[in-house]
ROLO-906017 format. One record per residue (C-alpha): residue in three letters; x, y, z. Coordinates in steps of 0.001 Angstrom, whole numbers, padded with zeros to 6 digits, always signed. Example, Ala and Ser with C-alpha at 12.3 -4.5 7.8 and 13.67 -1.06 7.14 Angstrom:
Ala+012300-004500+007800
Ser+013670-001060+007140
! end
This chain:
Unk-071668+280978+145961
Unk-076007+281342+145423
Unk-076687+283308+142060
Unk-078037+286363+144502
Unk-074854+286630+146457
Unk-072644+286530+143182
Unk-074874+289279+141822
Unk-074834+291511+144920
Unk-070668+290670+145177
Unk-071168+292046+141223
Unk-073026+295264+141839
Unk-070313+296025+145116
Unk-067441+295957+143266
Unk-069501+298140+140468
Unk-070648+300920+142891
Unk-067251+300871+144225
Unk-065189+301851+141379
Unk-063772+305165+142102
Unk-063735+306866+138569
Unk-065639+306944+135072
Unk-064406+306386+132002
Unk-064995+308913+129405
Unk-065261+308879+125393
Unk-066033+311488+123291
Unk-066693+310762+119555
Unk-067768+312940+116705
Unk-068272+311841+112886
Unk-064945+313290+112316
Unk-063167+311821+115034
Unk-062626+310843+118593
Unk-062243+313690+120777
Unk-061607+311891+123697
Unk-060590+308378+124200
Unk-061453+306608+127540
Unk-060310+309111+129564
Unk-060318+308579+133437
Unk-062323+311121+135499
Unk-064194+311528+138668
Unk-067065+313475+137971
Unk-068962+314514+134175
Unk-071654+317228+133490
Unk-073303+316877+129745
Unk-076371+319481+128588
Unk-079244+317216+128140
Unk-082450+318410+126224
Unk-084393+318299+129873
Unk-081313+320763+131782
Unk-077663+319735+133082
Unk-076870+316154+133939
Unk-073801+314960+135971
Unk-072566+311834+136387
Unk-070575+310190+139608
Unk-069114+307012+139969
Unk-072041+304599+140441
Unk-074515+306235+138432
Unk-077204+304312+137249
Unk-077619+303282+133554
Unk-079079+305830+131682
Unk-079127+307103+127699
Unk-080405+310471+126967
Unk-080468+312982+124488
Unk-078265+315998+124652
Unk-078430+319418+123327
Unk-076018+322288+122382
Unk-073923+322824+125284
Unk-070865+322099+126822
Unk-069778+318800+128070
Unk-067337+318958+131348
Unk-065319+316707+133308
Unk-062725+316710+136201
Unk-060432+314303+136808
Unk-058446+315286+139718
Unk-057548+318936+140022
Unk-057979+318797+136115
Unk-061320+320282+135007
Unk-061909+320247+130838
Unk-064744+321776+128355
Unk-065582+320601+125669
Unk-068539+322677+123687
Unk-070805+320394+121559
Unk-073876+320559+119244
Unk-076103+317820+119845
Unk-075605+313829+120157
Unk-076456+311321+122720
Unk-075085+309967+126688
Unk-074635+306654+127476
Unk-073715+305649+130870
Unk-073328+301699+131401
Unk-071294+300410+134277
Unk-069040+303628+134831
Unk-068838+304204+131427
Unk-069483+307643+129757
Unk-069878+307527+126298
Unk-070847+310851+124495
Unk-071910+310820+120380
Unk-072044+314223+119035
Unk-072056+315972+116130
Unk-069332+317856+116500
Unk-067219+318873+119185
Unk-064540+321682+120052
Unk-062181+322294+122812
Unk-063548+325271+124441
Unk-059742+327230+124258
Unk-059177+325968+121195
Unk-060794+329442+119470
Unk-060360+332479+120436
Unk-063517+335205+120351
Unk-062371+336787+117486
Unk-061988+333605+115461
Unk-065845+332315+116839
Unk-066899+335951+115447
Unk-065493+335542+112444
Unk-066922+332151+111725
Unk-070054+333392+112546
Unk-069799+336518+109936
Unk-068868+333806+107679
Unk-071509+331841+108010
Unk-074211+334403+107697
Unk-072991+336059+105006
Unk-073110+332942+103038
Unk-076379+332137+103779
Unk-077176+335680+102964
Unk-076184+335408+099964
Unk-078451+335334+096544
Unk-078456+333057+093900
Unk-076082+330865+095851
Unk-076447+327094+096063
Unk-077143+326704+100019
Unk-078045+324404+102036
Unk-079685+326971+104308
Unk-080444+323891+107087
Unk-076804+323191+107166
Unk-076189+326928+107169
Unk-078006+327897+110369
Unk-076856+324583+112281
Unk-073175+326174+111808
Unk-074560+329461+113287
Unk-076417+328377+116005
Unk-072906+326157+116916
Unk-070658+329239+116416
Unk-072885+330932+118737
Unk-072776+328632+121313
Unk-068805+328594+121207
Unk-068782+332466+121687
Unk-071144+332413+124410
Unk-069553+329826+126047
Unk-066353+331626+126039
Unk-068252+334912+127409
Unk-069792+332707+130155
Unk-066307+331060+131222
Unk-064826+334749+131092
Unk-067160+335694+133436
Unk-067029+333183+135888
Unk-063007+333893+136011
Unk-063700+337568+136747
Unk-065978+336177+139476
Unk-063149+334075+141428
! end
């Protein structure tokens, strides 16, 4: 076979794969582990980006958000803060810096972290790390409004 056929034979069998192939991973740990799954949505800095089998290559930067994929009739969330996509030959690989599963805290408990968190870095004479201290706001935030925003869409079935 010519070196042009065997690389067109390559990219047909690529572009015909029917799912992607999603990882997770946080500094903590893996979050999701090469899971399959037909179509993924991740918040990059520059809007929304999803991701069908096919796709091209890509790498980009992602901001807070939440990350979601369906496999199936299965649809999951995942809310992050921040990491990177990579998408290389049906592969999704997310690295953020942290992750949650979005039912994994209720509204009361993302309120409370939040009260936490600002009273600490309200406090005086404290040793803060006031950086560190506003990142965990700013993520606690995005967990309860992600929750508000996923109530509302229910309400709206």
């Amino acid at each position: 076979m010519t070196e042009p056929a065997a690389s067109r034979l390559r990219m047909t069998r690529h572009f015909m794969q029917k799912t992607l192939i999603l990882t997770i991973l946080t500094p903590e740990k893996p979050i999701v582990q090469e899971i399959p799954a037909d179509f993924v949505s991740v918040p990059a800095y520059g809007g929304e980006m999803g991701f069908l089998p096919g796709h091209l290559n890509i790498v980009a930067k992602l901001g807070p958000g939440t990350v979601r994929y369906k496999a199936g009739v299965v649809e999951e969330k995942y809310d992050i803060f921040e990491g990177f996509v990579e998408v290389y030959n049906n592969q999704v690989e997310i690295f953020a810096e942290s992750s949650v599963l979005e039912q994994e805290m209720s509204e009361e408990e993302k309120k409370q972290q939040i009260a936490k968190a600002k009273k600490s870095l309200s406090a005086k004479g404290a040793d803060i790390d006031f950086e560190l201290a506003e990142i965990e706001i700013k993520a606690e935030l995005l967990k309860l409004k992600s929750g508000i925003n996923r109530k509302r869409a229910e309400r709206n079935i």
